[in-house]
TORLUM-277221 format. One record per residue (C-alpha): residue number from 1; chain; x, y, z. Coordinates in steps of 0.25 Angstrom, whole numbers, plus 2048, in hexadecimal, padded with zeros to 3 digits. Example, Ala and Ser with C-alpha at 12.3 -4.5 7.8 and 13.67 -1.06 7.14 Angstrom:
<loti nr="1" kette="A" east="831" north="7EE" up="81F"/>
<loti nr="2" kette="A" east="837" north="7FC" up="81D"/>
END
This chain:
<loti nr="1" kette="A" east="B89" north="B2B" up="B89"/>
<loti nr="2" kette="A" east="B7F" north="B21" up="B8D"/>
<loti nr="3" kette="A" east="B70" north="B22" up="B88"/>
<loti nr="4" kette="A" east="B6C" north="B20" up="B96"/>
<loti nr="5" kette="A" east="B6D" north="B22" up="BA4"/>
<loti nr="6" kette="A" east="B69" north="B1B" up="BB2"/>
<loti nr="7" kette="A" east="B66" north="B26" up="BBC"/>
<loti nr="8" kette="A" east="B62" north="B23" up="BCA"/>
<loti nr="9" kette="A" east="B59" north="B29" up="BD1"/>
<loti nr="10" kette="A" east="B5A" north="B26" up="BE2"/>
<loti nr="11" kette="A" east="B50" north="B2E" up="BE6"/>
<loti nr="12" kette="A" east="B43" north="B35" up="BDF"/>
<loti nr="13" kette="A" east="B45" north="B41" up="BD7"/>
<loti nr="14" kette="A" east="B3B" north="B4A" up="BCF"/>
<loti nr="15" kette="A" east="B38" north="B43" up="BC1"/>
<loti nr="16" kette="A" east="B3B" north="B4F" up="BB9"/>
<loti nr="17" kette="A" east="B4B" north="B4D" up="BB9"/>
<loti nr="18" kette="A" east="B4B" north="B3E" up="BB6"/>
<loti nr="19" kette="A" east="B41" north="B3F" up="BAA"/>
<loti nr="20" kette="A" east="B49" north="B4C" up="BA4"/>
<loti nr="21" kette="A" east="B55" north="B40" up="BA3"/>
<loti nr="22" kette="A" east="B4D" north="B34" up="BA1"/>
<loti nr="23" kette="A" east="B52" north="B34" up="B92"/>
<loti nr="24" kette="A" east="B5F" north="B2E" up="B96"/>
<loti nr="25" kette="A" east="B5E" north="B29" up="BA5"/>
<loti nr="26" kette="A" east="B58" north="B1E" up="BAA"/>
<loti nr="27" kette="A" east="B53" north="B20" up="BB9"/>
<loti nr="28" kette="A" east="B54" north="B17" up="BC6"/>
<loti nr="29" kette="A" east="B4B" north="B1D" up="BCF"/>
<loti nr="30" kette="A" east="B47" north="B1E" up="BDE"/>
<loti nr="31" kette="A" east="B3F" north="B12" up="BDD"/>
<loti nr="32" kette="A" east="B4A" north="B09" up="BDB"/>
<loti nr="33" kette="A" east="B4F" north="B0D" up="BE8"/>
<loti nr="34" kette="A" east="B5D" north="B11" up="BE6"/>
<loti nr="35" kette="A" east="B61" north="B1A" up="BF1"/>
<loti nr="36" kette="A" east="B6A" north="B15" up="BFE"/>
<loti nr="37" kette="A" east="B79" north="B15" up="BFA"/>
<loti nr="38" kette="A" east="B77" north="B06" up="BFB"/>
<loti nr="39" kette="A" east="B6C" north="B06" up="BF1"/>
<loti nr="40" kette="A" east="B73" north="B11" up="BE9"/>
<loti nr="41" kette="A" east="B83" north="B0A" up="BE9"/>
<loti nr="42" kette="A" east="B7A" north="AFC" up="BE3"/>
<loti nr="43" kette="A" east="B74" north="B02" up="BD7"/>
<loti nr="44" kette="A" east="B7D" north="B0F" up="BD4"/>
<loti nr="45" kette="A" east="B85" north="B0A" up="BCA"/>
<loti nr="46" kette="A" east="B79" north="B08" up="BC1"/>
<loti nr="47" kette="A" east="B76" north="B16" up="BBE"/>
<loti nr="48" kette="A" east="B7E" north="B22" up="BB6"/>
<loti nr="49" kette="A" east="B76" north="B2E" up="BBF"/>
<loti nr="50" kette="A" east="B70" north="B2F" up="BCD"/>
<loti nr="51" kette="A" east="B65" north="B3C" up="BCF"/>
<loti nr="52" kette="A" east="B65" north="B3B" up="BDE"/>
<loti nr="53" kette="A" east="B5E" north="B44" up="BEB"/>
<loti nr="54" kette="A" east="B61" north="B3E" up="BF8"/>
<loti nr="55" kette="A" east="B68" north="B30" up="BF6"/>
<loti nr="56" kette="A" east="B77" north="B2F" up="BF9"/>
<loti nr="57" kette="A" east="B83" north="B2B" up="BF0"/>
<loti nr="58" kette="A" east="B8A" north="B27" up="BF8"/>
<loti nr="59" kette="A" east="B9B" north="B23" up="BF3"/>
<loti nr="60" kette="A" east="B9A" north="B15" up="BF5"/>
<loti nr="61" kette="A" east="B8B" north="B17" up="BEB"/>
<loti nr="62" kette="A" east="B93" north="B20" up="BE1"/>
<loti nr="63" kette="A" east="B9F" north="B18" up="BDF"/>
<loti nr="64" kette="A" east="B94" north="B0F" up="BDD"/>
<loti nr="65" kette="A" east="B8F" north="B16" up="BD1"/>
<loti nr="66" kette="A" east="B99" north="B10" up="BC4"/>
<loti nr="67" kette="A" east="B90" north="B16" up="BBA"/>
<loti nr="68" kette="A" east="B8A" north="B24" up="BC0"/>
<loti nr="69" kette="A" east="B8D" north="B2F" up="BB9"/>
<loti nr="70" kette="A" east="B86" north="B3A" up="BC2"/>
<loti nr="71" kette="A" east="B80" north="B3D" up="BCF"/>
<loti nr="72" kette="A" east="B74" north="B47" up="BCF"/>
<loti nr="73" kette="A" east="B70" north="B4D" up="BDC"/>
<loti nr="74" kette="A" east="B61" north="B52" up="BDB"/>
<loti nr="75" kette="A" east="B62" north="B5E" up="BE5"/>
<loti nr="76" kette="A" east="B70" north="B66" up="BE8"/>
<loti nr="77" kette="A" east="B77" north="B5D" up="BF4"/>
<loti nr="78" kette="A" east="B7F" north="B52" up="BF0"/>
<loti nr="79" kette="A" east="B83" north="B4C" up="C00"/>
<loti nr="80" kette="A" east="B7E" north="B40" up="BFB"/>
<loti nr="81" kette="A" east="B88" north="B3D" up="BEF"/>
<loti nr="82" kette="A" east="B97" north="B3B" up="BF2"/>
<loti nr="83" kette="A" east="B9B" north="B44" up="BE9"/>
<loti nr="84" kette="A" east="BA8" north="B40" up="BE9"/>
<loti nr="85" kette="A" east="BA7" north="B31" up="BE7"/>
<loti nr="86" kette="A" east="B9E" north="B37" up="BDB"/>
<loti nr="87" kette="A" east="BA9" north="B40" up="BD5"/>
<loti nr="88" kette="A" east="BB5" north="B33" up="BD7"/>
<loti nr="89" kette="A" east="BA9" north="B2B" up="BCE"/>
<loti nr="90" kette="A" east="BA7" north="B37" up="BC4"/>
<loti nr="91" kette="A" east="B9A" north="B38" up="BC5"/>
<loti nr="92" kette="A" east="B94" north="B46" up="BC4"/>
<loti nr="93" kette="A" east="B8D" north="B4A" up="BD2"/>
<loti nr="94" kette="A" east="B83" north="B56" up="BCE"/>
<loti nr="95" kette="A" east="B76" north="B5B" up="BD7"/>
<loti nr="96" kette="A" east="B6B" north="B67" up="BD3"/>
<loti nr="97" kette="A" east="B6E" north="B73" up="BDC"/>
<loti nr="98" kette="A" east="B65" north="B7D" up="BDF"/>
<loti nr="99" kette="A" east="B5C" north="B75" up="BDA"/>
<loti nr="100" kette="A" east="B51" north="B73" up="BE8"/>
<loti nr="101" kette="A" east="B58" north="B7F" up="BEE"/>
<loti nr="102" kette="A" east="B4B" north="B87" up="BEE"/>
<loti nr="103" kette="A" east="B44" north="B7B" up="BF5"/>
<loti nr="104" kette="A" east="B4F" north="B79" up="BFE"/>
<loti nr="105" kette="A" east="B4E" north="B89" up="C03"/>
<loti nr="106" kette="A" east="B40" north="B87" up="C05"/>
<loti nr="107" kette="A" east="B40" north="B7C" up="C0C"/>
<loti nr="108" kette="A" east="B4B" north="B84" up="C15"/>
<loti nr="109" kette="A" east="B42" north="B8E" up="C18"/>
<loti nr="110" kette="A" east="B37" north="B85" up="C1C"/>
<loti nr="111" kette="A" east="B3D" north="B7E" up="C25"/>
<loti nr="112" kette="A" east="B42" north="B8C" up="C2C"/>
<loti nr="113" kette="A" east="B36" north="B91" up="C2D"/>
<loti nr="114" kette="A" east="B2E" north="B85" up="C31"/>
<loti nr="115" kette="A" east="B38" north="B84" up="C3D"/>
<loti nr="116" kette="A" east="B37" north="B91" up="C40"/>
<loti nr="117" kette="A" east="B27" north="B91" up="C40"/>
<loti nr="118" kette="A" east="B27" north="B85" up="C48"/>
<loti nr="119" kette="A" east="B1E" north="B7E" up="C3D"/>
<loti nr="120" kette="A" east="B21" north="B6F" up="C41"/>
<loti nr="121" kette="A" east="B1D" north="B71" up="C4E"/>
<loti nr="122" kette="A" east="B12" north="B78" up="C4C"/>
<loti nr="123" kette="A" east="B0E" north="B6E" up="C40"/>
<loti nr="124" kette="A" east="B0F" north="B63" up="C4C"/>
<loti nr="125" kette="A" east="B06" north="B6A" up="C55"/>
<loti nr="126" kette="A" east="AFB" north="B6D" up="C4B"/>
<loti nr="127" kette="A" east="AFB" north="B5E" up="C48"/>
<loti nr="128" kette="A" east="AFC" north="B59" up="C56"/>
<loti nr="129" kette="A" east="AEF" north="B62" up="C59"/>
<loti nr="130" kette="A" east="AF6" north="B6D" up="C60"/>
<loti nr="131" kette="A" east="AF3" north="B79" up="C58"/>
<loti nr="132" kette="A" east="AEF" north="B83" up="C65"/>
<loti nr="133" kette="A" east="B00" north="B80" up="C6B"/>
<loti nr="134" kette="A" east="B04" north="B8A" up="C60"/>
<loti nr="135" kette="A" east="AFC" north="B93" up="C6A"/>
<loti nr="136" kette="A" east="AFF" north="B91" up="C76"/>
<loti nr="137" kette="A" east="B0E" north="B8D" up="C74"/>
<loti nr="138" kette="A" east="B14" north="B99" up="C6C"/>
<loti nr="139" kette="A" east="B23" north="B97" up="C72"/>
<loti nr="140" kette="A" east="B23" north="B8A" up="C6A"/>
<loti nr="141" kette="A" east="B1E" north="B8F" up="C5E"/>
<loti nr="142" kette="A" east="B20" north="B9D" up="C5B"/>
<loti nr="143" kette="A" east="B2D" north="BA0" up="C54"/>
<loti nr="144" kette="A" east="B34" north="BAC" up="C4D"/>
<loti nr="145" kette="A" east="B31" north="BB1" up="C3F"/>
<loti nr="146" kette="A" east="B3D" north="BB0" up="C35"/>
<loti nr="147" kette="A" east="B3E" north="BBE" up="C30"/>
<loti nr="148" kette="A" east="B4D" north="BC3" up="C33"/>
<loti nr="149" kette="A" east="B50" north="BB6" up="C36"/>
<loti nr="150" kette="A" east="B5E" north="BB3" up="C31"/>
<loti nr="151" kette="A" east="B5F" north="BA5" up="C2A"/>
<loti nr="152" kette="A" east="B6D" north="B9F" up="C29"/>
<loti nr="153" kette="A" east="B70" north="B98" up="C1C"/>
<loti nr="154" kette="A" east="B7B" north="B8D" up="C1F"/>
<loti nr="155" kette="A" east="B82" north="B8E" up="C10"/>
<loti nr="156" kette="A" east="B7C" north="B94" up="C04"/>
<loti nr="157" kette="A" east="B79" north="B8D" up="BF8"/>
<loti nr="158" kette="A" east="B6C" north="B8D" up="BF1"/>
<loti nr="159" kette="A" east="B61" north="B88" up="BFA"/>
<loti nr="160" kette="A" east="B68" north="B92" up="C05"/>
<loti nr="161" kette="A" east="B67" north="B9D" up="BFA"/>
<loti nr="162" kette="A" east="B58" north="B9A" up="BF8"/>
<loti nr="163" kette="A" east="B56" north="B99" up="C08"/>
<loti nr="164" kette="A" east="B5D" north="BA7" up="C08"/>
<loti nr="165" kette="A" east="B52" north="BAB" up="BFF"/>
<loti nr="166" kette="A" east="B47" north="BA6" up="C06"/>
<loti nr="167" kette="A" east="B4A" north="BAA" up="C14"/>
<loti nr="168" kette="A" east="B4F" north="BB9" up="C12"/>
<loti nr="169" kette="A" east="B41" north="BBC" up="C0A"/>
<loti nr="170" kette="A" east="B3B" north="BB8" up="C18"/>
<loti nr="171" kette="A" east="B43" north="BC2" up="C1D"/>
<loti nr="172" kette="A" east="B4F" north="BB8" up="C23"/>
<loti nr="173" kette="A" east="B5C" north="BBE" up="C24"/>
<loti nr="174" kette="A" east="B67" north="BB3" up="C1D"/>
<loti nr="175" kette="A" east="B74" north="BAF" up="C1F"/>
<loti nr="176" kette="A" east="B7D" north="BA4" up="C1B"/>
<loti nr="177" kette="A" east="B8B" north="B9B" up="C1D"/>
<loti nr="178" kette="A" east="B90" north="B94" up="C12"/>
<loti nr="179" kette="A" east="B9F" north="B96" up="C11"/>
<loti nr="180" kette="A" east="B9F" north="B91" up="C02"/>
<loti nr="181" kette="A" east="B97" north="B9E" up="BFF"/>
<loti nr="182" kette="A" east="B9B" north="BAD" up="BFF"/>
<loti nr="183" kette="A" east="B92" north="BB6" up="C06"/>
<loti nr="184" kette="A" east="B91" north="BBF" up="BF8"/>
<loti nr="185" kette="A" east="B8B" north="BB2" up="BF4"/>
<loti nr="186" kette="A" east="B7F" north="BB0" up="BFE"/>
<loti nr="187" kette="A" east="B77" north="BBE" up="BF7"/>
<loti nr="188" kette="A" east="B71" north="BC7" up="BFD"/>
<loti nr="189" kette="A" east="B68" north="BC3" up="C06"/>
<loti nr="190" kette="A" east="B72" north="BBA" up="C0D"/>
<loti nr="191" kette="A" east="B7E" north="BBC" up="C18"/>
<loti nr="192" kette="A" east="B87" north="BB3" up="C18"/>
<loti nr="193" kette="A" east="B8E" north="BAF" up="C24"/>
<loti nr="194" kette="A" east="B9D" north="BAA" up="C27"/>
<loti nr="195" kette="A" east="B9B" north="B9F" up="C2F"/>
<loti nr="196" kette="A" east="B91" north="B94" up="C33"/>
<loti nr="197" kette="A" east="B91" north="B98" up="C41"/>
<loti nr="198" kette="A" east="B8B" north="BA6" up="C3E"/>
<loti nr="199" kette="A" east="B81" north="BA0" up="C37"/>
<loti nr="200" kette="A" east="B7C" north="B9A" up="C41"/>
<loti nr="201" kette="A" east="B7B" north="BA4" up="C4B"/>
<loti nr="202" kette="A" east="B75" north="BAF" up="C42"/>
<loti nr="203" kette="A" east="B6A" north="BA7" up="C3D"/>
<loti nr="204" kette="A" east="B5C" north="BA4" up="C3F"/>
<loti nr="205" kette="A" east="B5B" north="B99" up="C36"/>
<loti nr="206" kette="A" east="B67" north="B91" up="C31"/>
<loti nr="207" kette="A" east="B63" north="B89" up="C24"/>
<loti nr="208" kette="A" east="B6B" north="B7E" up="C1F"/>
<loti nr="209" kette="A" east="B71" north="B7F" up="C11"/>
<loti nr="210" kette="A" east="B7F" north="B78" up="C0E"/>
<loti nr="211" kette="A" east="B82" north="B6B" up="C08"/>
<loti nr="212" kette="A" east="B86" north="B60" up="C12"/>
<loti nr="213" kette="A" east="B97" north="B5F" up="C12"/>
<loti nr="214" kette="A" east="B9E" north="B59" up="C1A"/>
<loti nr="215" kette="A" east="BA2" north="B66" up="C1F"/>
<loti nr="216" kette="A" east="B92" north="B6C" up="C20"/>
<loti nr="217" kette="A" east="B90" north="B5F" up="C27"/>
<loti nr="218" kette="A" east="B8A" north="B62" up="C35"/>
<loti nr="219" kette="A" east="B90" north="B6F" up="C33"/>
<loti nr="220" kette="A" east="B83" north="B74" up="C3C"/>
<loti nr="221" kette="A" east="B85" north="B6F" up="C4A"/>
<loti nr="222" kette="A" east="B82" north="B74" up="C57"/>
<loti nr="223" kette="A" east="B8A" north="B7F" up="C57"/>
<loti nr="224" kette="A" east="B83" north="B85" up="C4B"/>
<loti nr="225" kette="A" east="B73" north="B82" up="C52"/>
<loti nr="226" kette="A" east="B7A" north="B89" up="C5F"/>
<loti nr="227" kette="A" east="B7B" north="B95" up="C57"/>
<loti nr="228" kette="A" east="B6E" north="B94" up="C4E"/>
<loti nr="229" kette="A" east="B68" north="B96" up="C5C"/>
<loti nr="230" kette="A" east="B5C" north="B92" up="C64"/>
<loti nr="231" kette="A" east="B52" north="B99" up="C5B"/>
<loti nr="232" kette="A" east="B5B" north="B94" up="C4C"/>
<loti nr="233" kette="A" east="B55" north="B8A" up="C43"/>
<loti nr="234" kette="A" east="B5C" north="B81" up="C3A"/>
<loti nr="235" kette="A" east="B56" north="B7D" up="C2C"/>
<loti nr="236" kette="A" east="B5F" north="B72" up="C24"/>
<loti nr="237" kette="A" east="B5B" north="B6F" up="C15"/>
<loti nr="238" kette="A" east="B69" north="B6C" up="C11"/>
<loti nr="239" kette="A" east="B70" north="B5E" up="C18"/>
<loti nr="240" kette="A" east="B6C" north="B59" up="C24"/>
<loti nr="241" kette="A" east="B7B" north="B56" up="C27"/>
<loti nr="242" kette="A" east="B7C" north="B64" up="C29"/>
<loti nr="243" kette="A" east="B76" north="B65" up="C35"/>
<loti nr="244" kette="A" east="B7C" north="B5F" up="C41"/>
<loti nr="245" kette="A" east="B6F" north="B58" up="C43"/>
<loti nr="246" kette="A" east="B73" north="B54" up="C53"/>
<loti nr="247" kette="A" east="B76" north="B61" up="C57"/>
<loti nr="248" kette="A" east="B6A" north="B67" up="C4F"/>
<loti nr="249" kette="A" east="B61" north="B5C" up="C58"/>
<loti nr="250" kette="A" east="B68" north="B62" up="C64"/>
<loti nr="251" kette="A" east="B66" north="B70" up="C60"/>
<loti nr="252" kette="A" east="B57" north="B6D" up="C5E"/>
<loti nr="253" kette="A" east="B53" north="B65" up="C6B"/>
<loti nr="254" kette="A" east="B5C" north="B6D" up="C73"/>
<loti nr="255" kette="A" east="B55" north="B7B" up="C6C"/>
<loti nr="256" kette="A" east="B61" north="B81" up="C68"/>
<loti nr="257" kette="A" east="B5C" north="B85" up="C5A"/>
<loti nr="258" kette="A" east="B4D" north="B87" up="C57"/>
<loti nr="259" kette="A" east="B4A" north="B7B" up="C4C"/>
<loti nr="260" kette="A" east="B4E" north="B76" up="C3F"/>
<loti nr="261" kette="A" east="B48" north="B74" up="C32"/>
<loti nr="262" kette="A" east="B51" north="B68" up="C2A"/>
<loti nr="263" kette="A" east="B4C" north="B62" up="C1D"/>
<loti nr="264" kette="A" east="B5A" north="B59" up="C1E"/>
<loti nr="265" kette="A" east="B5F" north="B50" up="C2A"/>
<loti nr="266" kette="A" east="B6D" north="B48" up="C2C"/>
<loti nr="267" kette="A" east="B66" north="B3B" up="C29"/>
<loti nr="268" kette="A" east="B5C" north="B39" up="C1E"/>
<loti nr="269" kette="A" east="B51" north="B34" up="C20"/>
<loti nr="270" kette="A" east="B53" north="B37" up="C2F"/>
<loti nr="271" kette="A" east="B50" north="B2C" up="C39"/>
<loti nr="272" kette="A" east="B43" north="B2C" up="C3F"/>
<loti nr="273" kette="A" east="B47" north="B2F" up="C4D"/>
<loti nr="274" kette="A" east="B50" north="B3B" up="C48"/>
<loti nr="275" kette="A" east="B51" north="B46" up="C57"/>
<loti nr="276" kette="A" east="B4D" north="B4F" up="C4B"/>
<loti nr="277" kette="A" east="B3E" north="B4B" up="C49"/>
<loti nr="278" kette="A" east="B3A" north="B4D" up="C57"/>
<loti nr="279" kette="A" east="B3E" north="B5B" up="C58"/>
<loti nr="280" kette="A" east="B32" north="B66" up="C55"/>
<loti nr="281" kette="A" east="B3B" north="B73" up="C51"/>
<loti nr="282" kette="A" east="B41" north="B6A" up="C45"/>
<loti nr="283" kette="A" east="B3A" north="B69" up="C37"/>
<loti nr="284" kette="A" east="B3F" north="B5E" up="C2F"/>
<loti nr="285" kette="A" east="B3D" north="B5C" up="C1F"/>
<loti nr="286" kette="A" east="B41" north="B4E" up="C18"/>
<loti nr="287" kette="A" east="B4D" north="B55" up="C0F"/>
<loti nr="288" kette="A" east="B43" north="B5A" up="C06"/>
<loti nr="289" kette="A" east="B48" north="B6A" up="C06"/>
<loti nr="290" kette="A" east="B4C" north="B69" up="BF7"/>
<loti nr="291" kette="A" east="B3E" north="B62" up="BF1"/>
<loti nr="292" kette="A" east="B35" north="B6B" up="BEA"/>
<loti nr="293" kette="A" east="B2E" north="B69" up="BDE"/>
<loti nr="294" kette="A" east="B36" north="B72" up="BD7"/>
<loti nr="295" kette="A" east="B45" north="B6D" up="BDE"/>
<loti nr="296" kette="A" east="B43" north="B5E" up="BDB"/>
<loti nr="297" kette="A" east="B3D" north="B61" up="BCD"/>
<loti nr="298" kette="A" east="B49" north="B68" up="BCA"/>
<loti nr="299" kette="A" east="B55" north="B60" up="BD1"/>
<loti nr="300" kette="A" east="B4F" north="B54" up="BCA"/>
<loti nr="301" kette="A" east="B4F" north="B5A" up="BBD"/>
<loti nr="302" kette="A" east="B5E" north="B61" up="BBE"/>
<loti nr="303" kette="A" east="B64" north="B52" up="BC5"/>
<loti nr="304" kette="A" east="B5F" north="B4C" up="BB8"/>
<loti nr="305" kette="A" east="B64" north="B57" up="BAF"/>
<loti nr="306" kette="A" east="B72" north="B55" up="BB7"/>
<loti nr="307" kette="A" east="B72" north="B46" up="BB3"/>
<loti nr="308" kette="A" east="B6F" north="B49" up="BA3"/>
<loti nr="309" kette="A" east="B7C" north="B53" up="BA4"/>
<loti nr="310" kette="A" east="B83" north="B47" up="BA9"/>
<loti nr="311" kette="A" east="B7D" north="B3F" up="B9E"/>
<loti nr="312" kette="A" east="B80" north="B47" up="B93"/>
<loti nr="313" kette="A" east="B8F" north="B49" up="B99"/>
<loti nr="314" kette="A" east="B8D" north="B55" up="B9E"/>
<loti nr="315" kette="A" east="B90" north="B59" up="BAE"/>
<loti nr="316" kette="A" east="B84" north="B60" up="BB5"/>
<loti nr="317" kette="A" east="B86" north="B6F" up="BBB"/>
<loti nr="318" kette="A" east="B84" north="B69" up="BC9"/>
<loti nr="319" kette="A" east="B8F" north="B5F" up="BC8"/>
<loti nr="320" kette="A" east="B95" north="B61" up="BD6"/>
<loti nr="321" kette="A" east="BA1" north="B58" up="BD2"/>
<loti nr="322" kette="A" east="BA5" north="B5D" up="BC6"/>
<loti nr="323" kette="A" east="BB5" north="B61" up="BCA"/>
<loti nr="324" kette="A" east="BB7" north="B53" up="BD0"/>
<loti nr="325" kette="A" east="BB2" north="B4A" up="BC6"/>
<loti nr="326" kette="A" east="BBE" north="B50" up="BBC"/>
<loti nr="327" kette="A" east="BB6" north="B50" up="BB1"/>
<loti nr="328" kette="A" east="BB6" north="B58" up="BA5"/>
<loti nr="329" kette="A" east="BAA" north="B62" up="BAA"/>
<loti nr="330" kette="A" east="BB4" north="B67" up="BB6"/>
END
């Protein structure tokens, strides 16, 4: 085993994991701008671990990577890794769930209840020197209260699990879709549904929870904001590919469904004419759901102890490749 490691670092991350490994690893950090694919498939091969967020490895950047020996994804979705490509390479694909899913869930219920209570547009008018239209223009302003509102969780993994717990203490009714979950699974303060379609038209609230597949890929269409209805709101914390975005654009501007909360979009950053920005019943976040102090503190801190198992010639709990690499750990 080698006495040391190179470990890239595309994209900043809190101190704490990369000090607890510094004893073996050597770090190229954010600064070195290292982040497109372009930049990434150049200098790859240079380093024996990656600890990355948001930047894409792509299969031409991993078939790249001669000497990686493990992929480290500081939060749960892995969309941006070709697992795949990885697994034909043997290198070890592992992430840190769970880890943000309490930041994520609150986030959720932020966005749900900042579109609810009309807050950007209100915020606007105070700013604008337009404080007395609250007023005088109650049918723009006043909305319902949640109570016995019923939130629909579209699948249920751990931040849904967290949502569910946050929203039923605020007297929400729950339900959910995932087809990978049993119903004795969701607990007991959630229903679960049997098909997406239900979900849609039973809820107050759908909430956006499931990885981006190629089978969740614009799985929410227009079909499914028809039946959220004109008084339904949409939050999405998950992937912004999830959402047909041109039918959510439509279903806004033509008032279809009441607003949106979104922490995520199909293109990120979004250009800067994005239909989105211009439309005041939509609250939009810069996909920063799963940062808390607490969250990045602890995915940075389990991505690097995910590298030293590696290190040590161990494979991490959260190897999400494990059967395909054909190693001895599966």
């Amino acid at each position: 085993m080698s006495d040391s490691w190179s470990v890239l670092l595309p994209e900043k991350i809190h101190d704490v994991g990369p000090e607890s490994i510094a004893d073996f690893a050597k770090f190229t950090s954010v600064s070195k701008n290292i982040r497109t694919p372009e930049e990434l498939r150049s200098r790859i091969s240079e380093f024996d671990a990656i600890i990355l967020r948001h930047a894409e490895l792509t299969k031409e950047v991993i078939e790249s990577a001669d000497n990686l020996k493990v992929i480290a994804k500081h939060g749960a979705g892995l969309d941006n890794v070709d697992i795949e490509t990885a697994s034909k390479q043997k290198i070890i694909v592992c992430n840190t769930p769970g880890i943000n899913s309490r930041a994520v869930a609150e986030h959720t219920v932020t966005l749900m209840m900042g579109v609810r209570r009309n807050l950007l547009l209100a915020d606007r008018n105070v700013r604008d020197g337009k404080w007395d239209e609250v007023q005088t223009d109650w049918d723009r302003f006043s909305r319902s209260e949640v109570q016995n509102d019923v939130v629909g969780l579209f699948a249920f993994g751990n931040v849904a699990e967290e949502v569910a717990n946050l929203v039923t203490g605020l007297g929400m009714e729950c339900i959910a879709y995932d087809p990978y979950v049993d119903h004795e699974a969701l607990g007991d303060t959630v229903t679960g549904v049997d098909d997406k379609e239900t979900l849609f038209e039973r809820s107050d609230v759908v909430s956006i929870h499931s990885p981006l597949t190629e089978e969740t890929r614009h799985s929410v269409g227009s079909a499914e904001l028809r039946a959220l209805g004109e008084d339904g709101i949409i939050v999405n914390t998950a992937r912004g590919a999830i959402i047909d975005e041109d039918a959510l654009i439509s279903a806004l501007e033509q008032r279809t469904i009441l607003g949106a909360g979104l922490d995520v979009l199909e293109e990120e950053p979004p250009s800067e004419d994005h239909r989105l920005f211009h439309n005041e019943r939509v609250i939009l976040t810069p996909h920063l759901g799963g940062l808390s102090n607490e969250a990045t503190y602890n995915a940075s801190l389990r991505a690097a102890e995910n590298v030293r198992s590696v290190f040590e010639g161990d494979i991490p709990d959260s190897t999400v490749n494990r059967e395909a690499l054909g190693r001895k750990w599966a």
